[in-house]
C-alpha positions in Angstrom: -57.2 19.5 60.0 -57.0 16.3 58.6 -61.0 15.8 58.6 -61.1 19.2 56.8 -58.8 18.5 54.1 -60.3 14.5 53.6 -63.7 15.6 53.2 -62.3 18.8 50.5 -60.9 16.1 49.1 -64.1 14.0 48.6 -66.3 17.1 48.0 -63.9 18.0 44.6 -64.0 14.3 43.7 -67.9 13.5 44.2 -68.9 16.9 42.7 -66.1 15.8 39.4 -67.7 12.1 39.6 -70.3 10.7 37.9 -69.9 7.7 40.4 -68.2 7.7 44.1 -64.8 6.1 44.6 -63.9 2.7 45.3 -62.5 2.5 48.7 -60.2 -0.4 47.7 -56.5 -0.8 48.8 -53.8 -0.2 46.5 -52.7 -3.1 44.4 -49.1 -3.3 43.5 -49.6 -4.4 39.4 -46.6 -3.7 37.5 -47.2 -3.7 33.9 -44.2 -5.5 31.5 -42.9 -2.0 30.5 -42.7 -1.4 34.4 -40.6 -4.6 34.3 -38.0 -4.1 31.5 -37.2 -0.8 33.2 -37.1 -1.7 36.8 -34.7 -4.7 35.5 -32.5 -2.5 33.5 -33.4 -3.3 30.0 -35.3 -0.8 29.4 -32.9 2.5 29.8 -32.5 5.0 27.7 -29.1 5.3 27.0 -27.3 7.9 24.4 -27.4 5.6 20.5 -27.7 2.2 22.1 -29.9 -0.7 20.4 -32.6 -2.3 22.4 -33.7 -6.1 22.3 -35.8 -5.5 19.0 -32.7 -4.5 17.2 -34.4 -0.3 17.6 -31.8 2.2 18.5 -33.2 4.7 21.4 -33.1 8.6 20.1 -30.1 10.4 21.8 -30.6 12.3 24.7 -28.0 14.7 24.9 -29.4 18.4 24.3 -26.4 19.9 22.4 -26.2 17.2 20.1 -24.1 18.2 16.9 -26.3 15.9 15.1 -29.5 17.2 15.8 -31.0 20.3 14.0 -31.5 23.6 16.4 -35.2 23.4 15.4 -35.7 19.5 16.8 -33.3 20.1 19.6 -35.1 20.0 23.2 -36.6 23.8 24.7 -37.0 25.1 28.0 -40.8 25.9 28.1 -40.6 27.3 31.6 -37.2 30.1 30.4 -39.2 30.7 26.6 -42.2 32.2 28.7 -42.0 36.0 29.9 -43.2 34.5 33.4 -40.8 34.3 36.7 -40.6 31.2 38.2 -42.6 32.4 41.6 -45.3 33.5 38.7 -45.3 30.5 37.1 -46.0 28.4 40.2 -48.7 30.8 41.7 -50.5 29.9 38.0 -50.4 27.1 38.4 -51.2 26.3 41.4 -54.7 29.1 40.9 -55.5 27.7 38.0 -55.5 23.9 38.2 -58.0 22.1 41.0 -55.5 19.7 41.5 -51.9 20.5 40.9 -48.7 18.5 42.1 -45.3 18.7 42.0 -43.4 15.8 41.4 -40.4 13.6 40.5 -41.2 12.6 36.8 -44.5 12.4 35.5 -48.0 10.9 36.4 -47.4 8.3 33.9 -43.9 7.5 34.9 -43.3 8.8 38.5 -39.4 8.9 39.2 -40.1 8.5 42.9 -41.6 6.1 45.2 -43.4 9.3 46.9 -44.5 11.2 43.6 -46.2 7.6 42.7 -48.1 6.5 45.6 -49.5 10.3 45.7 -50.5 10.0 41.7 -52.1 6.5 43.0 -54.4 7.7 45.2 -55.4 10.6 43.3 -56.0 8.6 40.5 -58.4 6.5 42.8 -60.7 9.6 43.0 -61.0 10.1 38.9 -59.6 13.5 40.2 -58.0 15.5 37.1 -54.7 16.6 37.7 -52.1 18.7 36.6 -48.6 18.3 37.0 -45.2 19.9 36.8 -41.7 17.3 36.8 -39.3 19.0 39.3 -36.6 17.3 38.2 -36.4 19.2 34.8 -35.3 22.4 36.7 -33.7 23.0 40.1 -34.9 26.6 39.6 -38.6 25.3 39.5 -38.1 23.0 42.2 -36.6 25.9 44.5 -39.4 28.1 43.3 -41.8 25.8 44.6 -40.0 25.4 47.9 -39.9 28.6 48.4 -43.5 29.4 47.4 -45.0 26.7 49.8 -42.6 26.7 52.8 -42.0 23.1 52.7 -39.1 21.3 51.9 -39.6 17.9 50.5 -41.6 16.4 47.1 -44.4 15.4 45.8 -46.3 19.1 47.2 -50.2 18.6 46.4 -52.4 21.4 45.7 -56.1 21.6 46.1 -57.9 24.7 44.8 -55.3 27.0 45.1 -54.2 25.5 48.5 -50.8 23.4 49.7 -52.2 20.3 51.6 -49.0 18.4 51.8 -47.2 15.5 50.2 -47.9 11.4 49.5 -48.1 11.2 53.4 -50.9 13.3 53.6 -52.6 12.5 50.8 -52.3 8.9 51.9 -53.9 9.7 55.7 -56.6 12.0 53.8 -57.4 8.3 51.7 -57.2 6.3 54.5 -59.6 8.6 56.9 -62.4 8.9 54.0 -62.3 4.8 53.1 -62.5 4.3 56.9 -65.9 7.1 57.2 
């Protein structure tokens, strides 16, 4: 199984590539932005001034002080979609889809990161929904793939697992 799924992998990547992956390790570079919030300075918090003397925007939905037509939307609840349809979309009609603690540029999760990583190793386009945004979605997801725990990777329409099994799939193919 794991052969299978490691060379689907590196079928979709080479035939998306203009130039095969690097099999090289992952390297832990944190960028300064990384830093300031892993230290603590850089959290958002509600009207609160940062080091440059820049207050933060609020992030409290129901806001008095925000107008109704800048105030945050649910873009999952304004379609006419169910959840279940909304994942079985997505999931036929992205290559790569994965569900996920935050977002590929700012993974909220150790797991949700280190599968971005070595997605990202193959130049393989993804697409990507943040869990965390609604417990609805996240059950819907659950549900729909019969698995319990996040990051969930799809490939073409079919659940190969989380960052564990994306990670095995690397190491296999770097190893060939």
């Amino acid at each position: 199984m794991w052969k299978r799924f490691s060379t689907q992998l590196y079928r979709f990547a080479a035939a998306n590539l203009s130039s095969p992956p690097s099999p090289s390790r992952f390297r832990s570079s944190i960028s300064p932005l990384c830093r300031s919030f892993a230290s603590g300075s850089g959290t958002k918090a509600a009207g609160s001034f940062n080091q440059h003397g820049m207050q933060y925007s609020t992030t409290v939905p129901s806001d008095p002080d925000t107008h109704e037509d800048f105030r945050p939307t649910d873009k999952l609840q304004s379609s006419n979609l169910s959840l279940d349809d909304i994942v079985e979309k997505d999931v036929k009609d992205n290559p790569v889809m994965i569900y996920m603690k935050g977002v590929p540029e700012l993974p909220r999760c150790g797991f949700s990161s280190l599968a971005v990583r070595v997605l990202k190793e193959y130049n393989v386009p993804l697409s990507a929904r943040n869990i965390l945004e609604d417990p609805e979605l996240k059950n819907a997801v659950k549900a729909y793939s019969h698995w319990p725990t996040f990051p969930q990777i799809f490939i073409k329409g079919e659940f190969v697992g989380g960052s564990d099994i994306i990670l095995n799939m690397h190491q296999v193919y770097s190893h060939i």
